[in-house]
Structures are given as C-alpha cells and as structure tokens.
RODRENRO-221012 format. One line per field, with one value per residue (C-alpha): residue in one letter; y, x, z; residue number from 0. Coordinates in steps of 0.1 Angstrom, whole numbers, plus 5000, padded with zeros to 4 digits. Layout:
BEGIN
r = c(a, ...)
north = c(Y, ...)
east = c(X, ...)
up = c(Z, ...)
k = c(NUM, ...)
***
This chain:
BEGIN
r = c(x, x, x, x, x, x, x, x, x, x, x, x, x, x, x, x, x, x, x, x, x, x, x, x, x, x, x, x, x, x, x, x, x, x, x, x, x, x, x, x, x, x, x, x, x, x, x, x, x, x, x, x, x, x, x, x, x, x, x, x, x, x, x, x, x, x, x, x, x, x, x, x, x, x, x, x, x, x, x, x, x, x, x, x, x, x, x, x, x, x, x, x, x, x, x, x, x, x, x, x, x, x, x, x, x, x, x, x, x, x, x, x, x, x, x, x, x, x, x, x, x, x, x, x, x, x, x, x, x, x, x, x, x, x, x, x, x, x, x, x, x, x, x, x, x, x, x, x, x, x, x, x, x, x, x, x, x, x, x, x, x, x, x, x, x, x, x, x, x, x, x, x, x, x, x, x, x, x, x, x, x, x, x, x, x, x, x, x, x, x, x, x, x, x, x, x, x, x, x, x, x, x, x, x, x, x, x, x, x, x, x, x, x, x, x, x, x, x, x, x, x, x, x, x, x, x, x, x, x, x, x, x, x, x, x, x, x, x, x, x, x, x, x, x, x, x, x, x, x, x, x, x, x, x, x, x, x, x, x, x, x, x, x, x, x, x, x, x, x, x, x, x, x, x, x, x, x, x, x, x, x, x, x, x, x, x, x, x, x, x, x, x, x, x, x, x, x, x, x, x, x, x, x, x, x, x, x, x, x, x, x, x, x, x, x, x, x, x, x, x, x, x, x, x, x, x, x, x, x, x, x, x, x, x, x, x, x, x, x, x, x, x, x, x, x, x, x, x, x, x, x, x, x, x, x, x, x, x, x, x, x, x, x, x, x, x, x, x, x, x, x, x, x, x, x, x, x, x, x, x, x, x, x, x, x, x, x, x, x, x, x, x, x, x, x, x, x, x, x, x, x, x, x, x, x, x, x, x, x, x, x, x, x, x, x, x, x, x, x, x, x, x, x, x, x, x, x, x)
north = c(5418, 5452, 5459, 5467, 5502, 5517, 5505, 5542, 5550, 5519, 5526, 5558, 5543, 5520, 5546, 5570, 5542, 5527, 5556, 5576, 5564, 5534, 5541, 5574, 5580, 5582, 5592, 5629, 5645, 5673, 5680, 5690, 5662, 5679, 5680, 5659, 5680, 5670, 5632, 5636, 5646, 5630, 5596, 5587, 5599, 5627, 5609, 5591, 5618, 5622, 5583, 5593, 5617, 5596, 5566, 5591, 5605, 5587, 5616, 5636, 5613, 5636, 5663, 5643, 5619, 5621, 5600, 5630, 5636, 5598, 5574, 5541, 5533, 5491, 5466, 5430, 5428, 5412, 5442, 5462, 5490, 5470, 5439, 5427, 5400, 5400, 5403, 5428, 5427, 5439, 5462, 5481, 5505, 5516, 5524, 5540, 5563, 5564, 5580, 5602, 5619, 5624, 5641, 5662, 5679, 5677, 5672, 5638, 5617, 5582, 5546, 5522, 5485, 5453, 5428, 5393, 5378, 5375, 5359, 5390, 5381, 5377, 5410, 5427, 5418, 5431, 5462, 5466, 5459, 5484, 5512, 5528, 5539, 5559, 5587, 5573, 5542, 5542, 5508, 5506, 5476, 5449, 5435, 5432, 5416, 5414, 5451, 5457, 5434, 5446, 5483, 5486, 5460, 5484, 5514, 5499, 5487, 5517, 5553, 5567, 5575, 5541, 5549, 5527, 5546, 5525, 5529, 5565, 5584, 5572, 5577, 5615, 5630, 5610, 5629, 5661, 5664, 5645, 5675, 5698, 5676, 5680, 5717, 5725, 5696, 5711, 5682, 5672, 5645, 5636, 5633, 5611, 5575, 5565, 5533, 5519, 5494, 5475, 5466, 5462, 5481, 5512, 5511, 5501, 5533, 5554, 5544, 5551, 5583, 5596, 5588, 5610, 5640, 5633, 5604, 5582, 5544, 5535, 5554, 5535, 5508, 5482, 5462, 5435, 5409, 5393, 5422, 5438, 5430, 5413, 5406, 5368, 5378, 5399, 5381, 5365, 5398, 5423, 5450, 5452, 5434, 5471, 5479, 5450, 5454, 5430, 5391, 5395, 5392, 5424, 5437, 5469, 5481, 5476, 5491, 5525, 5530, 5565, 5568, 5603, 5595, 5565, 5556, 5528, 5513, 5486, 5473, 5489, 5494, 5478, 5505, 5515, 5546, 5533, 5526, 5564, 5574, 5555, 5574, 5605, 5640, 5656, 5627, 5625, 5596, 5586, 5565, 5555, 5527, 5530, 5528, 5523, 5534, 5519, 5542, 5565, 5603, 5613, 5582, 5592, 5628, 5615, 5596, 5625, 5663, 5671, 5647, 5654, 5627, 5622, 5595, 5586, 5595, 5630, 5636, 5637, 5667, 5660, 5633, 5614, 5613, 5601, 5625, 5653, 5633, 5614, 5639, 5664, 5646, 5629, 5665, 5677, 5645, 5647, 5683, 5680, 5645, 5633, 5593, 5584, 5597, 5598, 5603, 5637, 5644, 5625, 5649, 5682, 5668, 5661, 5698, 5716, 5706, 5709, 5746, 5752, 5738, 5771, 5799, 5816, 5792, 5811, 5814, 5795, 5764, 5766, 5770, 5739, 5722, 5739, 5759, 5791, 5790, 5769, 5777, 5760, 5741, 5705, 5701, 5715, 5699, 5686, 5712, 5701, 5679, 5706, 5737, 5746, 5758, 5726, 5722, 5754, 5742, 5705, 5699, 5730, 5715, 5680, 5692, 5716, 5686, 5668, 5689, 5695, 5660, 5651, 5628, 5656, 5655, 5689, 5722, 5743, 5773, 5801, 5784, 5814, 5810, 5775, 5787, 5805, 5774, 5756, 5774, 5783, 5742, 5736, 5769, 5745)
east = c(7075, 7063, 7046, 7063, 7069, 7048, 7068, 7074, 7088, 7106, 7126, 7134, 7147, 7167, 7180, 7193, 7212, 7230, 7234, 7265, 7290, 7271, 7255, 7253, 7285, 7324, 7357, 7366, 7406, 7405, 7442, 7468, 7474, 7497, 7533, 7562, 7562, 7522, 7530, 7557, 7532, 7501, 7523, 7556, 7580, 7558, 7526, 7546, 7546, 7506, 7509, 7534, 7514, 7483, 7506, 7513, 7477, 7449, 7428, 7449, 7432, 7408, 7434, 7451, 7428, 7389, 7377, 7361, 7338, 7330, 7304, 7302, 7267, 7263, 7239, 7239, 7204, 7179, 7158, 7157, 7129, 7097, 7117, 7126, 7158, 7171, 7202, 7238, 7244, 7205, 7205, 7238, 7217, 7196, 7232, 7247, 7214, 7217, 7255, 7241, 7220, 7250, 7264, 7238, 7222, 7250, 7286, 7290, 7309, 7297, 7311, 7284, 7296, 7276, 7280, 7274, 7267, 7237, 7251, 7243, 7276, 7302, 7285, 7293, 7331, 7335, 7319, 7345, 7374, 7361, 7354, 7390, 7380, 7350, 7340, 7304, 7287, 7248, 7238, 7210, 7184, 7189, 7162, 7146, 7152, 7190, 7192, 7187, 7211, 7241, 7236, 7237, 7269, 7284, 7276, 7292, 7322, 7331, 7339, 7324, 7284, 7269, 7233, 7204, 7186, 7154, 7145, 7159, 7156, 7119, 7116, 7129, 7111, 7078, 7087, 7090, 7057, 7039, 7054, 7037, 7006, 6998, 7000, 6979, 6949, 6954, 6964, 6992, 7020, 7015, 6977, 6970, 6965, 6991, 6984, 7011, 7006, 7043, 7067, 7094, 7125, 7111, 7076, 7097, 7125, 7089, 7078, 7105, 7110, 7076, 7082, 7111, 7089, 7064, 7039, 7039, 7043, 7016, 6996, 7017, 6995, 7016, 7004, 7016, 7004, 6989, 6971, 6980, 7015, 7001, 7021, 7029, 7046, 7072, 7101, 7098, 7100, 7122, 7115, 7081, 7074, 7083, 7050, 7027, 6997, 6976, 6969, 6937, 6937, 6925, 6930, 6941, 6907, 6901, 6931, 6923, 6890, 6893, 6929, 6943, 6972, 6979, 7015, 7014, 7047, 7031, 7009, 6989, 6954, 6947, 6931, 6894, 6872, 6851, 6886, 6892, 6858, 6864, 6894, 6892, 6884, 6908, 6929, 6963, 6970, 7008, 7000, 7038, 7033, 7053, 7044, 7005, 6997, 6977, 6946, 6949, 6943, 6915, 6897, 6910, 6898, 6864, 6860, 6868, 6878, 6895, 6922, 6957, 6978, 7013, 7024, 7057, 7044, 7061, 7028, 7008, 7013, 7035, 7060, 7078, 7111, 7141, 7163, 7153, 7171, 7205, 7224, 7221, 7223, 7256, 7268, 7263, 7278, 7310, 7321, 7321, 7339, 7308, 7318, 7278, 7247, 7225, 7192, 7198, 7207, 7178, 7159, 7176, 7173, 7134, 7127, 7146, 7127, 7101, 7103, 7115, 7080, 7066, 7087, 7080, 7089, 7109, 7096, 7120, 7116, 7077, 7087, 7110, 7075, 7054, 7033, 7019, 7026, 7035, 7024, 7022, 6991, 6975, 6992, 7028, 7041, 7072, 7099, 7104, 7138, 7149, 7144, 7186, 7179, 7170, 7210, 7213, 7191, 7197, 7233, 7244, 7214, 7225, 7261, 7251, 7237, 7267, 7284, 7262, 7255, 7295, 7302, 7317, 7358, 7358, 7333, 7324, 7328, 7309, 7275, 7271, 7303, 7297, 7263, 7286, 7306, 7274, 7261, 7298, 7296, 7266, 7273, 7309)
up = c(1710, 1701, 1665, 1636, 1629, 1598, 1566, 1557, 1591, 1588, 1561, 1567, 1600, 1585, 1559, 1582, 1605, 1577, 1551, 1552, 1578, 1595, 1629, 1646, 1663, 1660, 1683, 1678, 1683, 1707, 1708, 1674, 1658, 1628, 1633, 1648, 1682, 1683, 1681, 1707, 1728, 1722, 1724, 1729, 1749, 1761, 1769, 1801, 1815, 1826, 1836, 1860, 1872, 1873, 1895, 1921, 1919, 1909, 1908, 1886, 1855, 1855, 1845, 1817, 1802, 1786, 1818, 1833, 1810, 1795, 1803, 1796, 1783, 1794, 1784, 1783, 1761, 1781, 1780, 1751, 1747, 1743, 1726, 1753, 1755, 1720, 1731, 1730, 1694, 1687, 1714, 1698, 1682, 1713, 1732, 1704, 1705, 1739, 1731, 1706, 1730, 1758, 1739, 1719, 1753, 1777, 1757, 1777, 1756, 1758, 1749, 1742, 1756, 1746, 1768, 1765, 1801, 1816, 1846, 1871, 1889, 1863, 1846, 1877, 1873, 1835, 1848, 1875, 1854, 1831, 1858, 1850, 1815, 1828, 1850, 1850, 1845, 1828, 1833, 1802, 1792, 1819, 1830, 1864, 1891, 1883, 1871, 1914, 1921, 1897, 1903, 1938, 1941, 1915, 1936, 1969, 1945, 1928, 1932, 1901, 1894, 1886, 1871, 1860, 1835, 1831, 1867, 1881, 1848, 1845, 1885, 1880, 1853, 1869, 1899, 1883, 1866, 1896, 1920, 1889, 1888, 1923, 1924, 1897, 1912, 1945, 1962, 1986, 1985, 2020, 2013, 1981, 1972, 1942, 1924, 1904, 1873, 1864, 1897, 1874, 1875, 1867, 1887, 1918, 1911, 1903, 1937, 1959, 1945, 1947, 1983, 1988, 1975, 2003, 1995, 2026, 2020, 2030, 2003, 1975, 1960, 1937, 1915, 1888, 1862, 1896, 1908, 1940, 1954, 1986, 2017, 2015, 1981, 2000, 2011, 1977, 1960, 1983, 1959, 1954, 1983, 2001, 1990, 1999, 2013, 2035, 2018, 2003, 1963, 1953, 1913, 1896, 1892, 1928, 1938, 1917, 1931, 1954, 1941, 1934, 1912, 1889, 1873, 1844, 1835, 1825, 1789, 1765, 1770, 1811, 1825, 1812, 1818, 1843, 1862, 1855, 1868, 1900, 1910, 1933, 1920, 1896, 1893, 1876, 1853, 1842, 1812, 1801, 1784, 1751, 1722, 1736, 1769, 1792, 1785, 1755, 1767, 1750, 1764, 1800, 1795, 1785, 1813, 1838, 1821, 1851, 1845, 1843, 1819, 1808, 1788, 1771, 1742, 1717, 1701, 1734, 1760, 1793, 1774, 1806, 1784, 1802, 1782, 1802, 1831, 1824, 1802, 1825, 1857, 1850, 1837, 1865, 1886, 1862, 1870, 1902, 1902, 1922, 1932, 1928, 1919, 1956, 1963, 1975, 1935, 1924, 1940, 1934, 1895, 1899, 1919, 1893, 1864, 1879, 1889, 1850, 1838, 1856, 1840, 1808, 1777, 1752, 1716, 1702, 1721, 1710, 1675, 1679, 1684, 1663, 1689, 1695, 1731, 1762, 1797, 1831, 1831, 1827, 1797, 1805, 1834, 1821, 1803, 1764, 1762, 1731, 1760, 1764, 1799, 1805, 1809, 1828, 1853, 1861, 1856, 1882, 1904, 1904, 1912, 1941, 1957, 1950, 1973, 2001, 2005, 2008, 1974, 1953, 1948, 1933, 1949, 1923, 1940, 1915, 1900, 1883, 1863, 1862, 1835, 1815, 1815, 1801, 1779, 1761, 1760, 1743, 1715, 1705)
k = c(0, 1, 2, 3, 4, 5, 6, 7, 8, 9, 10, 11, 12, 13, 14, 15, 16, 17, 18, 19, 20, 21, 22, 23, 24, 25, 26, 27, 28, 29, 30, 31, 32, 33, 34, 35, 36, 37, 38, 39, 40, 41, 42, 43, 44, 45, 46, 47, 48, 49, 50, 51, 52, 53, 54, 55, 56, 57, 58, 59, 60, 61, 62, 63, 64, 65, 66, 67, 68, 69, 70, 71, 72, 73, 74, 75, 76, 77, 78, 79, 80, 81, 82, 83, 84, 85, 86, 87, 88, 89, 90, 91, 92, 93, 94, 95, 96, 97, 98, 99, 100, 101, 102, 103, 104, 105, 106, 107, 108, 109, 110, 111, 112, 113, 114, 115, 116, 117, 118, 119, 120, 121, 122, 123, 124, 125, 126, 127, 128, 129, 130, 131, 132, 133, 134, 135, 136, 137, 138, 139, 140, 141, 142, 143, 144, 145, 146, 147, 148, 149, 150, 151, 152, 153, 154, 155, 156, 157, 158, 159, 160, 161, 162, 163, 164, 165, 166, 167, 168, 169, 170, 171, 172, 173, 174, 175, 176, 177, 178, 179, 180, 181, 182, 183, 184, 185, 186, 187, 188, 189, 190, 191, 192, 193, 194, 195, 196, 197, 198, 199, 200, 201, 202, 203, 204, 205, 206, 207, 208, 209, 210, 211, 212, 213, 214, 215, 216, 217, 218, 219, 220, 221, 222, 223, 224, 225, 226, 227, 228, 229, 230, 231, 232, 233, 234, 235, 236, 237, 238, 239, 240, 241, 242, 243, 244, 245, 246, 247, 248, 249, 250, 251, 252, 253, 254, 255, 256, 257, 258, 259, 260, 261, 262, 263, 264, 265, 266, 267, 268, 269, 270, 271, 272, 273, 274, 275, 276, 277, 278, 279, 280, 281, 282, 283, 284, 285, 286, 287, 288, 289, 290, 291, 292, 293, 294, 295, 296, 297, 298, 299, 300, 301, 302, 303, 304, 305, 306, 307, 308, 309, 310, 311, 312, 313, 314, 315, 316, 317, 318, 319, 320, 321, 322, 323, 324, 325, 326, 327, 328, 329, 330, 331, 332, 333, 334, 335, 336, 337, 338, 339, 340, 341, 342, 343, 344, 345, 346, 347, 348, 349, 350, 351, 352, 353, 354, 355, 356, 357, 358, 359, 360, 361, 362, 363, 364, 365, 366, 367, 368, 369, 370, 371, 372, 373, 374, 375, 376, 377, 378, 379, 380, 381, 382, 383, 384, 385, 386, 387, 388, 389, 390, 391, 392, 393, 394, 395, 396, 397, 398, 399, 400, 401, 402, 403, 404, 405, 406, 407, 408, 409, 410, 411, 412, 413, 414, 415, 416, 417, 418, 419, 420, 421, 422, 423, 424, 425, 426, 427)
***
C-alpha cells in the first residue's frame, strides 16, 4: 500500500470529493427539455423513430444517440493507482476522475463502470454485453497478466476502440519524450541500449512501443523483482518473456551498466548513483515510479549532469502523465468512428506530441505553471497536459491515422475544419 497522503492534503481531498454534490461528475441534457412537443420527442411516440432507424442501420446510432462520443471507463479493482487490489467500490473514485478528465481536455463524455469479477473470462462477457452503450471502451486498473488477456479478446470481439490505459497511455507519452530525449543526447533509436525496471502491464506496453519508434529488440533489457527476464522464464511469461535474454541470472544493476536509456515502472528508490554512473554518456532516465521514483532527480543529476530525467511526478520537469494521451486519442478515434485504436495511431499520437514539445510555448500555458518560460530542452520534452493545442494536435493526428490505416467508418475530409471544430469544442 502506498503512504498516506499529508493530513492537510488529506483533508482537503476528502473535502472537495464529498462537499457539494458528492463525487465529481453528473449526466448533462443536450436537447430542450421544456414543453409538451419536447417530451414528444425526446420520448414517446417520437423517440421510435431513431430506433427504427438504428434496426435498419446500426451505424446510424451514431446519428441519434450520445454513443459517438461516450466511453465507458471499466475497472474491476484489482489494481488501483499504487493500492493495489482494493477492489471496484474503492476504485470508484479513480474512474470517476478518470471521467472528469474526458471530458475536461477532450469533451468525451465518460461512464465510469465498477465491476465486480475478477474472473478474466466472465469480465470479458459483461464487457461485451455492454459494448452497445459505448463508442469506446478504456479498460482502467486491472492488473497484469489478465489486463493482456481481456483487452486483446475485447479487441478481436468488438468493433469499437477497446483501450488499456495503464499500459498504452504510459507506453505513448514514454514514447513521446524518449523520441525528444534522444534528439537532444544525440543519440539514435536504432543505436541504444534501453533497460526496463517493472514487466508489468505498463513496462511491457513501454517496451513494445519504444520498438515501434526504432529501438531493435534486441537492445530491450527487461527486468523484474527477479532481475533480468531470462530465457527459460519465457514460455512461462509470453509477455515479458518477448524480451528474454540468454539464462544466466544477471541483476538490474548489471543490466544498466553501458545502458543509454533506462524506463522505471517499477518501486521507489532501486536504482542508485553508482547505477547512474555506469550507464553510457548522456544517459536518459525515466524514473515513473509514483509517488517515489526509483531514483529521485536531483540524486540522478548528481551522479551524471548530463542526464536527461522524467518522472511521473507534477513538481518535477518532463511529467510522463497519461492525460496527455487518452483524452485526446479516443477524440480523435471517436470522430472518425475508428472500430479500434491500432498501433499505427499509437504512433501518430506519440510523434505528435512529440513535435509540439519543440514549438514555441505560449505565455499563457507558462503562466498556468507559474514560469517565466518553457523551451525545448532537457527539461521540456513532454508538452504540459493544460497546453490547449495539445488537443489540436493529437486528436486530428490520431484520426488521420485512423484513416490511412483502414479502421475509420467516417474520413474526415478537411483537417483544417476539423481544428475549428476543436477548438469551438473546448470554448463551450
């Protein structure tokens, strides 16, 4: 379990959940609502009509009902935050955050759904029997290895984005600032040694998507609470076990000796200087363990002042935040009807932040943050989640992969009137 929060934060955390209306969301009306002609409408007689319409076209829901631009948010418990399995009812709050923030940077509306089954095949039925509500599905706080395992039967099942957010939102914004990292060190993907800490959900989803910017597999080093993932653990452990390497026990600080990059989705506190110190020069260090990373930065930039470092940490530079990914990416997979989110969108999500991190940061995102200035560097790899272009970049970039890579039901077919679309959005 993860510490206690400070007793002030604490109660002001507890104040603002259950002060006022309890929680932190609620179902809006979007149509008149005021007059007997409205109520014929809204419901019945007039309402059969968009059912009729939706029998002889399934796709036409997306005309006459909210499911184009609702996700469900879906957890069953078992791995909440740092908390780990404390179950639905405990992890409400998380999802209802997670809602809150759908909506806040991208207008998604979101349901939250509890669910309690941990049975990783029963969970995939509700799911399914649920799909027809949504036009996406963000699968939230299920712990590995059955998170694997219930995502991608979802995927093949259905014919709406299905999206794990622990390990391809993590995965994506690691990408971005790694594609950012490696430009400013001067080093290339197809060149360095990356050694991974955690081959959980999210180090796994980290790992294959640092290979689809270019880092061969063969230069991914994975390691766990055992030390390096070694090759008589791999039919054991399918998912890690991609990244095996030879059967001699060898240990993290082994493994990080020469290494050019280092992702931690692990524990507070594993790696040490002299760890730091071993690794090539200017070396790039993703420290995301929350609340404590695995080395705190000024104790990595101690050992070696060359070093770039993110963490997932606000009051550090280069936050890994995963709300810089998922709002935007199923914005941009809902207006184009996309039926799933693909690797090719992945991608385009990752490249698109990145090349944002390099323009000019207006001064009222800085102000939002209490800074003079922001500029491309080793500490601004990663745009700021509160940057609105944020949403005029991803969302039209995740879309335009969408449909070039053939699962998009609906071509947008002027980006730059699609912008104009966003940012009208986001101003309601």
């Amino acid at each position: 379990m993860t510490k206690v929060l400070h007793s002030d934060l604490r109660e002001e955390s507890l104040r603002y959940h259950r002060e006022g209306r309890p929680g932190k969301i609620e179902i809006g009306i979007t149509k008149p609502c005021a007059t007997q002609r409205d109520l014929s409408l809204a419901y019945t007689p007039g309402v059969a009509e968009p059912c009729r319409e939706i029998v002889r076209d399934p796709a036409a829901a997306f005309d006459y009902t909210a499911r184009g631009n609702l996700v469900g948010v879906i957890t069953n418990g078992t791995a909440v935050l740092g908390l780990g399995d404390i179950g639905p009812l405990a992890g409400k709050p998380v999802m209802e955050g997670k809602a809150l923030l759908f909506k806040r940077f991208a207008d998604v509306d979101a349901f939250d759904l509890e669910i309690d089954e941990k049975n990783p095949a029963s969970l995939i039925e509700i799911v399914k029997k649920l799909a027809p509500t949504f036009g996406g599905i963000n699968l939230e706080d299920i712990k590995a290895p059955e998170c694997f395992e219930i995502e991608k039967a979802l995927i093949e099942a259905l014919d709406i984005p299905v999206f794990h957010d622990d390990q391809h939102g993590t995965a994506i914004i690691t990408a971005a600032g790694l594609i950012n990292a490696l430009e400013i060190a001067q080093k290339h993907a197809s060149d360095v040694k990356v050694v991974f800490s955690g081959a959980g959900a999210a180090g796994v989803a980290c790992a294959r998507m640092i290979e689809s910017i270019g880092v061969p597999l063969a230069n991914i080093w994975m390691c766990d609470k055992g030390g390096v993932v070694t090759q008589d653990r791999a039919a054991a452990e399918p998912y890690r076990g991609r990244y095996a390497k030879g059967n001699k026990p060898a240990t993290l600080a082994d493994a990080m000796r020469g290494a050019d990059v280092f992702v931690g989705v692990s524990a507070a506190g594993i790696v040490s200087q002299e760890m730091v110190k071993s690794m090539a020069a200017r070396p790039i260090i993703f420290a995301m363990a929350n609340p404590d990373p695995e080395i705190m930065p000024d104790l990595a930039r101690a050992a070696n002042l060359d070093a770039i470092i993110a963490t997932g940490r606000s009051d550090f530079p280069n936050q890994v935040n995963n709300v810089l990914g998922f709002p935007f990416i199923f914005r941009g997979a809902l207006d184009c009807a996309a039926r799933r989110i693909n690797e090719e969108m992945k991608r385009a999500a990752a490249e698109s932040l990145a090349q944002l991190a390099r323009q000019p940061v207006p001064a009222d995102v800085c102000k939002a943050y209490g800074v003079k200035s922001l500029e491309f560097g080793a500490d601004y790899i990663i745009p700021k989640p509160l940057d609105p272009r944020v949403l005029l970049w991803e969302a039209p970039a995740v879309a335009e992969a969408a449909m070039k890579s053939g699962v998009a039901r609906r071509q947008i077919k002027d980006m730059d009137e699609y912008r104009t679309g966003l940012r009208q959005r986001m101003r309601r």
